[in-house]
C-alpha positions as a Markdown table, in Angstrom:
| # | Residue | x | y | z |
|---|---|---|---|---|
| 1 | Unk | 4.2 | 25.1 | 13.3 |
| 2 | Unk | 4.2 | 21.4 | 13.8 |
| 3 | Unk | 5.7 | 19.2 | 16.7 |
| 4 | Unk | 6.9 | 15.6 | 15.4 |
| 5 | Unk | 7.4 | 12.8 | 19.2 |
| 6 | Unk | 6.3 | 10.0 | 19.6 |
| 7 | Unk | 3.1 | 8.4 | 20.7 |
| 8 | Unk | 2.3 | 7.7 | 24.5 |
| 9 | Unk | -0.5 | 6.1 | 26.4 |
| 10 | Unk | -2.3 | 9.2 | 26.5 |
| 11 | Unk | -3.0 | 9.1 | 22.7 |
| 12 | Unk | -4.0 | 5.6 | 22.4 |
| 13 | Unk | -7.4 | 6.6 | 22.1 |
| 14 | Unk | -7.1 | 8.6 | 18.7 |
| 15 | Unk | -4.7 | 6.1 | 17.0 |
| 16 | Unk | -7.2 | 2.9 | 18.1 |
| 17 | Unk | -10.0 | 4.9 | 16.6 |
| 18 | Unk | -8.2 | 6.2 | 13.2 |
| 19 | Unk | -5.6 | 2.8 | 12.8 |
| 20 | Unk | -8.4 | 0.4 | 12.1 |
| 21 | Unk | -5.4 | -2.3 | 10.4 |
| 22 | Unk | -4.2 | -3.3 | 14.0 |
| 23 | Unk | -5.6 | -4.6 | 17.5 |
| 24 | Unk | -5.4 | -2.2 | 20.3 |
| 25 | Unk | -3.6 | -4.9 | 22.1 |
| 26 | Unk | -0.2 | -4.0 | 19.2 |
| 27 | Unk | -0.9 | -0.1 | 19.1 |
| 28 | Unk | -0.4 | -0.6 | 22.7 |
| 29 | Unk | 3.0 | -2.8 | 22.4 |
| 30 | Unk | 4.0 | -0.2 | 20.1 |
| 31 | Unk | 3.6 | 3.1 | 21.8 |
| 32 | Unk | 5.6 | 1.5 | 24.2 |
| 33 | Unk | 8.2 | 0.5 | 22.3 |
| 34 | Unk | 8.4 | 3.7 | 20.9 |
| 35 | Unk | 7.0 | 2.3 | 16.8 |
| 36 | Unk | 4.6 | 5.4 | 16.2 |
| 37 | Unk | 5.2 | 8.7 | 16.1 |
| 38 | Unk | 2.5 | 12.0 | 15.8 |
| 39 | Unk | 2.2 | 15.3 | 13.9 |
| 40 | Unk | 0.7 | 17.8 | 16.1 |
| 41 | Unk | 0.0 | 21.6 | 15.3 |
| 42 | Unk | 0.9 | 24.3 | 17.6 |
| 43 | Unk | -2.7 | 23.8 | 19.6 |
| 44 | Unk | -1.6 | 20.3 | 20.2 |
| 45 | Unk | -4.1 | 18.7 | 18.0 |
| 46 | Unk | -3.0 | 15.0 | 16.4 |
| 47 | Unk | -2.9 | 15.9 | 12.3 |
| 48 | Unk | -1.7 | 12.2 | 11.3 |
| 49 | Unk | 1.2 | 9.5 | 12.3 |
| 50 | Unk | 3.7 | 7.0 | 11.5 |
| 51 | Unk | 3.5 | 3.5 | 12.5 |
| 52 | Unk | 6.5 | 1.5 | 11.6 |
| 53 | Unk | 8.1 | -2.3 | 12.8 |
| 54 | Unk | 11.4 | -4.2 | 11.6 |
| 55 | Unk | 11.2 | -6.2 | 8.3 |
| 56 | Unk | 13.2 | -9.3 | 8.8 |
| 57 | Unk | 13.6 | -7.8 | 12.6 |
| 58 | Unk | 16.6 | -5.7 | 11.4 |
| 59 | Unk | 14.9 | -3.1 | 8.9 |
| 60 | Unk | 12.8 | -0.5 | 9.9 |
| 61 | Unk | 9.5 | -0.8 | 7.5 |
| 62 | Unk | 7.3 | 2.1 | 7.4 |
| 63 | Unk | 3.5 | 0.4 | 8.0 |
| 64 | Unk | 1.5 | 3.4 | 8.1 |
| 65 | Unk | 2.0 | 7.0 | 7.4 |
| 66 | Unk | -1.5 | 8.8 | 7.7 |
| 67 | Unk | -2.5 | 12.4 | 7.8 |
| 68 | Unk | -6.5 | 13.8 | 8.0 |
| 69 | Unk | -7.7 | 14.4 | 4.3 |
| 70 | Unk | -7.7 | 17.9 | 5.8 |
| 71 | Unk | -4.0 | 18.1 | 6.5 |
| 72 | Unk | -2.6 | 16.1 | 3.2 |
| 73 | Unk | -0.9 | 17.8 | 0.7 |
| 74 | Unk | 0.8 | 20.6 | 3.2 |
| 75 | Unk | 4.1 | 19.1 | 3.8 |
| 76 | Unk | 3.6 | 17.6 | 7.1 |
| 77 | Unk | 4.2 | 13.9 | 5.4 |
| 78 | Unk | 7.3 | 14.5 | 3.8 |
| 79 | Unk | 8.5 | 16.5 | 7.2 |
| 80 | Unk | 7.0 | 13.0 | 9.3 |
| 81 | Unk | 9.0 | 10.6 | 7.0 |
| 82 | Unk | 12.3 | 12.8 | 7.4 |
| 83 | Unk | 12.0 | 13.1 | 10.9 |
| 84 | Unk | 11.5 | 9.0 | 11.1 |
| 85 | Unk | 14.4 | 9.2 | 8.7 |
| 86 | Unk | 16.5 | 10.8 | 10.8 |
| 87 | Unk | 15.3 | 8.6 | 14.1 |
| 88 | Unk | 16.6 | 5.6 | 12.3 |
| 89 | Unk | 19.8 | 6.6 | 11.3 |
| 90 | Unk | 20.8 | 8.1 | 14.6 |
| 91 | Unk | 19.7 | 4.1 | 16.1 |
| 92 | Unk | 22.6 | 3.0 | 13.8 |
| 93 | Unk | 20.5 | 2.1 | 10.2 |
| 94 | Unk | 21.1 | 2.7 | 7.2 |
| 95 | Unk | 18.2 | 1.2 | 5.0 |
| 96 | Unk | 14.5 | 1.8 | 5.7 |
| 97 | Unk | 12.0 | 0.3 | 4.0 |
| 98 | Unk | 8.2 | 1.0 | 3.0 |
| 99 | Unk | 5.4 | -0.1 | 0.4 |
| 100 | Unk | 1.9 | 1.0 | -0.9 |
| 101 | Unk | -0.5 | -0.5 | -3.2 |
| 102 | Unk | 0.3 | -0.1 | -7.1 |
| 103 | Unk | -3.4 | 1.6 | -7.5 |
| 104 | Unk | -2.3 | 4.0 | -4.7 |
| 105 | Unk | -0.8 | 7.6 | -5.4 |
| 106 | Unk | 1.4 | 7.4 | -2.5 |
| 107 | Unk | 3.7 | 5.6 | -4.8 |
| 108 | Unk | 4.3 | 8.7 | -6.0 |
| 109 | Unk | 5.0 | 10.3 | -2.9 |
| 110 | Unk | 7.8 | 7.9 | -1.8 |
| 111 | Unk | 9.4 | 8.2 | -4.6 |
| 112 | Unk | 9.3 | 12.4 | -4.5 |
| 113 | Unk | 11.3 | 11.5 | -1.5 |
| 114 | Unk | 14.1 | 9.2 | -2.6 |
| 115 | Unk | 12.8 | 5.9 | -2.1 |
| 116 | Unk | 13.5 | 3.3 | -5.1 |
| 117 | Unk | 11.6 | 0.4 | -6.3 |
| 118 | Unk | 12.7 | -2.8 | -4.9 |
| 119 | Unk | 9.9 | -5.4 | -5.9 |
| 120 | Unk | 6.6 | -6.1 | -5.3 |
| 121 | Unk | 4.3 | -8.4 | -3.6 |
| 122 | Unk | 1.1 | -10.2 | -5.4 |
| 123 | Unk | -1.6 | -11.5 | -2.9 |
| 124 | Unk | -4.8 | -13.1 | -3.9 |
| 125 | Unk | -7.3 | -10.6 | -4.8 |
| 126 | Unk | -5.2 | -7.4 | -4.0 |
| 127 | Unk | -3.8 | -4.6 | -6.0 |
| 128 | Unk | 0.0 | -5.4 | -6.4 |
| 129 | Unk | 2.0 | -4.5 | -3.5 |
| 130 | Unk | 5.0 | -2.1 | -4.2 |
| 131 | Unk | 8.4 | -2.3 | -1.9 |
| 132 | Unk | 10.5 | 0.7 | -1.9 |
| 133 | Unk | 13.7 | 1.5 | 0.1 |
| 134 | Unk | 15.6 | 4.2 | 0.6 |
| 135 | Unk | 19.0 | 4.1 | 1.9 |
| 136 | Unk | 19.9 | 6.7 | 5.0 |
């Protein structure tokens, strides 16, 4: 059995060590304004999160979803990403957004679970970015 809530201060200390693509300063902002939430099994241990913000401040955007190479593959993703889902439809949404590397497989994954193609992003010297969306 897992438990899906959100992050609080006491947690900061896993995410800061395991999120190493933002400052502890914003996982701070963020726990507090309720923008990650955790997977943890029935022994309370943290088996991967969700970090999202608002594209164009009105969107919710999926940033981050990571699990423990131990725990992928198990369903605890897909049951994260419904959960969040659900969160932002109950706040009133009904678009949320996300995006992965093309030379990732968690393309693949986002698509398993509804979420269409919408365009892509080319940076300098990066794999091209995919958008997805998905409406709620």
């Amino acid at each position: 059995m897992i438990n899906i809530q959100y992050a609080d201060s006491s947690e900061i200390q896993y995410i800061i060590d395991n999120d190493k693509h933002v400052s502890k300063e914003l996982i701070e902002i963020k726990i507090k304004s309720n923008e990650i939430l955790l997977v943890k099994d029935s022994e309370n241990k943290i088996l991967g999160w969700l970090r999202f913000n608002y594209f164009w401040d009105n969107t919710p955007f999926m940033n981050m979803l990571y699990f423990d190479e131990a725990y992928r593959g198990k369903g605890f993703g897909k049951a994260l990403v419904k959960f969040w889902e659900v969160e932002m439809k109950a706040k009133g949404y009904e678009l949320v957004m996300t995006s992965t590397q093309s030379n990732e497989l968690a393309q693949h994954f986002y698509r398993k679970l509804g979420y269409k193609d919408a365009g892509s992003l080319l940076l300098e010297n990066e794999p091209l970015e995919i958008i997805f969306t998905k409406s709620i």
